[in-house]
N, C-alpha and C positions, 0 to 999 in steps of 0.2 A: 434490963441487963445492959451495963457496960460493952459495949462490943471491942472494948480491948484485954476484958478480962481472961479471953480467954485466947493467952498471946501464942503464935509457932514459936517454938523454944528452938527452933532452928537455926533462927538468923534475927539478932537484937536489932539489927540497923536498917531491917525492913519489918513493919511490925503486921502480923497480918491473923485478923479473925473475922467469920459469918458470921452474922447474926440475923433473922428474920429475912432470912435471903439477901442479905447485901454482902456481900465484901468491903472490907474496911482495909484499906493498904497504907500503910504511916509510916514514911520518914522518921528515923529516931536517930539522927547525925547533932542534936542541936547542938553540940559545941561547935561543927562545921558550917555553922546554918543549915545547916541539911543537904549541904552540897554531894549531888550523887557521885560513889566510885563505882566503880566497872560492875563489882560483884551485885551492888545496889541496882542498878538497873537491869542484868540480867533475871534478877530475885523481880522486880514489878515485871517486866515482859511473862514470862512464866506465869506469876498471878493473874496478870491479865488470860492470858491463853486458856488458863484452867477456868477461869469462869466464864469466857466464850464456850467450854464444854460443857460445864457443871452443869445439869436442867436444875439444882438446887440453888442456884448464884443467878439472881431473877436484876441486881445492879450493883454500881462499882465506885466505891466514895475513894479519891484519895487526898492525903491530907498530912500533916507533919508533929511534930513536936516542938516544943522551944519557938524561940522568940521570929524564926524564920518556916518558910514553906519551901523554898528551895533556892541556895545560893547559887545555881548551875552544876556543872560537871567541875566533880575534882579527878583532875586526870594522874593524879601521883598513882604509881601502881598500874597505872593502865594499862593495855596491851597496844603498842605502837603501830604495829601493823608493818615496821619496818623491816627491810632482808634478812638475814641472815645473818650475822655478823654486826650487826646493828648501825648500819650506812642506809638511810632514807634513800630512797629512790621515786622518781614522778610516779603517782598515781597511790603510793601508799597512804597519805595524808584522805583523800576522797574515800578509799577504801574503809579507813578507821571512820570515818562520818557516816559513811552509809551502813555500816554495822555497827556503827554506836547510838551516836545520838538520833539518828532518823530513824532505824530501828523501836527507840525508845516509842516516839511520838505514831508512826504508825501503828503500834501496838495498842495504844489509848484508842484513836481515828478506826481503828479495824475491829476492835474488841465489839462483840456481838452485845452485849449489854451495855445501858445507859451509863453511863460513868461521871461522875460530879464531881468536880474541884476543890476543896474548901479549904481556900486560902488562909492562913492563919498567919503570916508574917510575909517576909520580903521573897519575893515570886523575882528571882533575875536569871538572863541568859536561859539557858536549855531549863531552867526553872520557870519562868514565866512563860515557854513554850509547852511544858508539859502541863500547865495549866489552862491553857487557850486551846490544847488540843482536847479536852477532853468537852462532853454535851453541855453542861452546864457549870456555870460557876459560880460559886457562893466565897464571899470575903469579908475578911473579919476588916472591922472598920480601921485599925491597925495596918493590915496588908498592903503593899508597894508592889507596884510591877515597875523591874530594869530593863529595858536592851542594853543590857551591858557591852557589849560587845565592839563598838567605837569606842568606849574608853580604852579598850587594850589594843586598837588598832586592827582588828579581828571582822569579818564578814560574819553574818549571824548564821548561826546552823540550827539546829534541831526544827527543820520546816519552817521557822520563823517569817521567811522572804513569802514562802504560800499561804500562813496561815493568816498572816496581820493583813494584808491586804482586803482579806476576803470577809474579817470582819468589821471594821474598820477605811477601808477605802486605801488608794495610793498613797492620797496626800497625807494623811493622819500616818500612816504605816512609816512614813519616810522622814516624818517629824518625829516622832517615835525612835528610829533607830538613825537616822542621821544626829542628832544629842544625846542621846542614851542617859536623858533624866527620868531620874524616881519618876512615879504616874501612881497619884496615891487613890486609895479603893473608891472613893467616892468621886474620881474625874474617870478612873475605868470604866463607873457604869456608867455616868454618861455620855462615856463613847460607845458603849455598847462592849464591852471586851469582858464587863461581868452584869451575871443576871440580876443579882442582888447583893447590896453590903448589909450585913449584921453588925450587933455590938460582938466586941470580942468573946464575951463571953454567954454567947448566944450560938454561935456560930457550930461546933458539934450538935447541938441540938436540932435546928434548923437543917445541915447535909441529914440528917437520921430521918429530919420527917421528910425530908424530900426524898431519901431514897428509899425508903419504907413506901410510900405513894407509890413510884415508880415499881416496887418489887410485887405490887400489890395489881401493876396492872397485866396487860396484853404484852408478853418478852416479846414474842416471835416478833409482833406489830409493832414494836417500837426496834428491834434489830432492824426490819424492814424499812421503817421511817426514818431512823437515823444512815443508813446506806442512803437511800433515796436524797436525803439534803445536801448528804456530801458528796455524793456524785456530782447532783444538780450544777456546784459548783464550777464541773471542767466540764458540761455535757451540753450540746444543742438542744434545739426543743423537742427535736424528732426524738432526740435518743433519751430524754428524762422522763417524755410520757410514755415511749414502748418499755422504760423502765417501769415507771409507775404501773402499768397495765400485767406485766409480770409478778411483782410485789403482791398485785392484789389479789393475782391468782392461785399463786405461795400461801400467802397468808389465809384464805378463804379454804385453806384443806386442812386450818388448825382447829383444836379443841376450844380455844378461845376464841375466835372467829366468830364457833359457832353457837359458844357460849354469848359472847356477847349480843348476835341477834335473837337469839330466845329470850333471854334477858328483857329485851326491849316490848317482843310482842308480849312476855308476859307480863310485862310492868313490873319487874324488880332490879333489884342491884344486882348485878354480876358479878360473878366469884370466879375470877382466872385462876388458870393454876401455870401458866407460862408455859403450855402445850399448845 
């Protein structure tokens, strides 16, 4: 089954179907390059949420249409965040970031299931962030990642300052966004920024079997282990292993847990069911 066949008739410009337990969330702007509006990312926040609830939504593919995977934020339309009367004042501009575009990416970073990237075209600005935020990423051989955002004379938002560093290092992060040159899919994975490049038209297939695997494993354990990494990131040693030592104790009161050490004594494959 096509997992876009069966589309929400809700909202064309966020296209979204389950299938075999994933969530599938599609960009369909491609005359914009998929450049997100306001309504577009409240529509992914939301999907995200409701599959951090769904025990039927086991992981979380997102991914685009057309020739790009996300030109950034189109802010026409937007809500400005400014007073009254529409006279900016200090602190409104920070206020719109941390209820727009950081909102967005925390939403990926916080979402309780694995969630996969599959870049299919040009990944720029708050688009190449919403791609490095999520677990894994998959890129059509086609796909570009921009820091656009020196080009317009612009500081980078949507977590960008926190996320490139942490995979990538200072110095590459600051090469990166001090020129805000294309960085095309096959020099991302050798920085590390994606897990694998496919051919273009490989690339749906590939996020399907990767998140079919993932829907297929231990939810609770992998929510667990995906908190666990990114904590690890801003946490001492004391506080990542009294982490780890809570996780395991979490985890060990699941049905899957306790599936998978029966599994083991009795010599077979285990059959989660994401409890």
């Amino acid at each position: 089954m096509d997992p876009l066949d069966s589309l929400d008739p809700l909202d064309s410009l966020v296209l979204h179907a389950t299938d075999n337990g994933v969530s599938w969330i599609t960009l369909n702007r491609p005359d914009a390059m998929n450049a997100v509006t306001w309504d577009q990312r409240e529509r992914i926040i939301a999907l995200l949420a409701e599959a951090s609830a769904d025990p039927g939504v086991r992981a979380v593919v997102i991914t685009a249409t057309g020739r790009g995977f996300c030109a950034g934020a189109d802010l026409r339309g937007a809500p400005t965040g400014a007073a009254p009367g529409g006279e900016r004042v200090a602190g409104d501009i920070a206020r719109t970031i941390r209820q727009g575009a950081q909102r967005l990416i925390t939403a990926v970073l916080d979402c309780e299931k694995p969630v996969i990237a599959a870049v299919n075209g040009t990944a720029a600005g708050l688009g190449a962030h919403l791609a490095l935020a999520c677990d894994l990423v998959l890129a059509a051989e086609s796909a570009r990642f921009i820091e656009v955002f020196v080009r317009r004379g612009l500081v980078p938002d949507g977590g960008g300052a926190y996320l490139l560093p942490r995979l990538v290092g200072p110095q590459r992060a600051k090469e990166l966004m001090f020129f805000g040159d294309a960085l095309a899919a096959a020099d991302a994975e050798r920085m590390g920024l994606v897990n694998r490049v496919v051919a273009d038209g490989e690339l749906a297939a590939t996020a399907k079997e990767w998140a079919e695997r993932l829907a297929a494993g231990p939810t609770r354990a992998l929510a667990l282990t995906k908190h666990l990494v990114n904590a690890s990131l801003d946490a001492d040693r004391t506080s990542a292993l009294a982490a780890e030592a809570w996780a395991q104790e979490i985890n060990m009161s699941t049905r899957d847990a306790n599936e998978g050490v029966a599994s083991f004594v009795e010599r077979r494959t285990p059959k989660y069911r994401g409890l």
